[in-house]
C-alpha positions in Angstrom: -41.3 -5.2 -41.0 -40.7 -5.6 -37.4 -41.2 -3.2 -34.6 -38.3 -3.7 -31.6 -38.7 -2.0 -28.4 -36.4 -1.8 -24.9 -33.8 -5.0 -23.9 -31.4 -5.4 -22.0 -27.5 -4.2 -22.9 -23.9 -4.4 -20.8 -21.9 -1.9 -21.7 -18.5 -3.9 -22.3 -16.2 -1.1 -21.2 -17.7 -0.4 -18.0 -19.6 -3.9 -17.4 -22.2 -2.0 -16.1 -25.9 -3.4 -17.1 -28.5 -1.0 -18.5 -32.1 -1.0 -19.8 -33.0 -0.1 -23.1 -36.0 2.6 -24.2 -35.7 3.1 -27.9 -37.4 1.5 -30.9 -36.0 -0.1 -33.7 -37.5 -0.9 -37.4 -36.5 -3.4 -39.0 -37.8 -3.2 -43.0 -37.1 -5.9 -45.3 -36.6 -6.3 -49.2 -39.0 -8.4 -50.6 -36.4 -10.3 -53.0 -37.6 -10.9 -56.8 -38.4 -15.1 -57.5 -38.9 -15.2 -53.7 -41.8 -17.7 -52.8 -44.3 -17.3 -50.1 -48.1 -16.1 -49.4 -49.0 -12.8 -48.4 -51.1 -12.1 -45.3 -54.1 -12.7 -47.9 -52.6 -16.2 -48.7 -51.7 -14.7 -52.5 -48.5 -16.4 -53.7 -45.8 -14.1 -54.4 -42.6 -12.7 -53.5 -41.6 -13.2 -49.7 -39.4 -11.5 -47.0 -37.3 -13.3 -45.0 -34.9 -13.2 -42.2 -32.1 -13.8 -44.8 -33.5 -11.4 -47.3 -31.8 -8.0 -47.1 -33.0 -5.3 -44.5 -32.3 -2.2 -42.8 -32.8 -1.0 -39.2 -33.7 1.9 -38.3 -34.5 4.4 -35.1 -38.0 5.5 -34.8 -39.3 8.3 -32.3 -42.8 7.7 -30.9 -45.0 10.6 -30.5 -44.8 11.7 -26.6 -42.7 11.3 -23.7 -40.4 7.8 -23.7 -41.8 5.4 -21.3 -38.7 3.6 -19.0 -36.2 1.3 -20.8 -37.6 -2.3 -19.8 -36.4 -6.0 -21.0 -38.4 -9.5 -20.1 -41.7 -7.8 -21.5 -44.1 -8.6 -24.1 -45.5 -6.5 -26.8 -48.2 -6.2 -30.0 -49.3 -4.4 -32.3 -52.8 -3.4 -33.4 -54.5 -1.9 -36.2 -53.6 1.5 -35.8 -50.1 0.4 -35.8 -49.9 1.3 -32.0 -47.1 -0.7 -30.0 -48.5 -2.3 -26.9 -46.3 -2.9 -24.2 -46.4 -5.4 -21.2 -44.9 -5.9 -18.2 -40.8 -5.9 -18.2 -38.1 -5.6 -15.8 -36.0 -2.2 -15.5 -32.8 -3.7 -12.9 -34.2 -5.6 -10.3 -37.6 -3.7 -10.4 -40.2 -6.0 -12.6 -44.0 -5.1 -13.3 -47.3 -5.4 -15.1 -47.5 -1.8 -16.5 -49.2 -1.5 -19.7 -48.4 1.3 -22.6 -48.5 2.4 -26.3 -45.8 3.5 -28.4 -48.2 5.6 -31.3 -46.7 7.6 -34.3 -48.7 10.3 -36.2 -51.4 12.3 -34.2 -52.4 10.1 -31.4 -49.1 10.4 -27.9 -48.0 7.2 -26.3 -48.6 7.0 -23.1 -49.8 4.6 -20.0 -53.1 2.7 -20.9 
């Protein structure tokens, strides 16, 4: 899947601009005959952008950091979503936090 987090949105009724602070999974189907290699290089059955999915809202653990766009992000092992940087209106920095799920909060790193 794919984790999605902030961006940037204009709301068309309004035209007013806005930052964005939620995250957004993206899981996909693996379809059957699809070729590919798995992260272990195994042939097999591959998802791809044309392959079905389905979004959906996920709540980190703790409070939500401020809605950012123009940032960069990662994630590690634990599955924690590192974020980078970003731009919240004309304000643009180098702050660094973690989007976690289970027992560990997000928070500033």
């Amino acid at each position: 899947g794919m984790l999605l987090f902030g961006g940037y949105a204009i709301d068309e009724e309004t035209d007013e601009d806005r930052t964005l602070s939620d995250v957004w999974l993206l899981e996909l189907e693996r379809q059957p005959g699809a070729r590919g290699t798995d992260e272990a290089g195994a042939e097999g059955g591959a998802a791809t952008v044309g392959d079905a999915g389905t979004w959906r809202r996920v709540e980190p653990r703790g409070a939500a950091p401020q809605g950012v766009f123009g940032h960069a992000s990662a994630l590690d092992s634990r599955g924690a979503l590192w974020v980078h940087g970003g731009c919240a209106g004309r304000e643009c920095g180098a702050a660094l936090f973690t989007l976690e799920w289970g027992g560990a909060a997000g928070g500033a790193a």
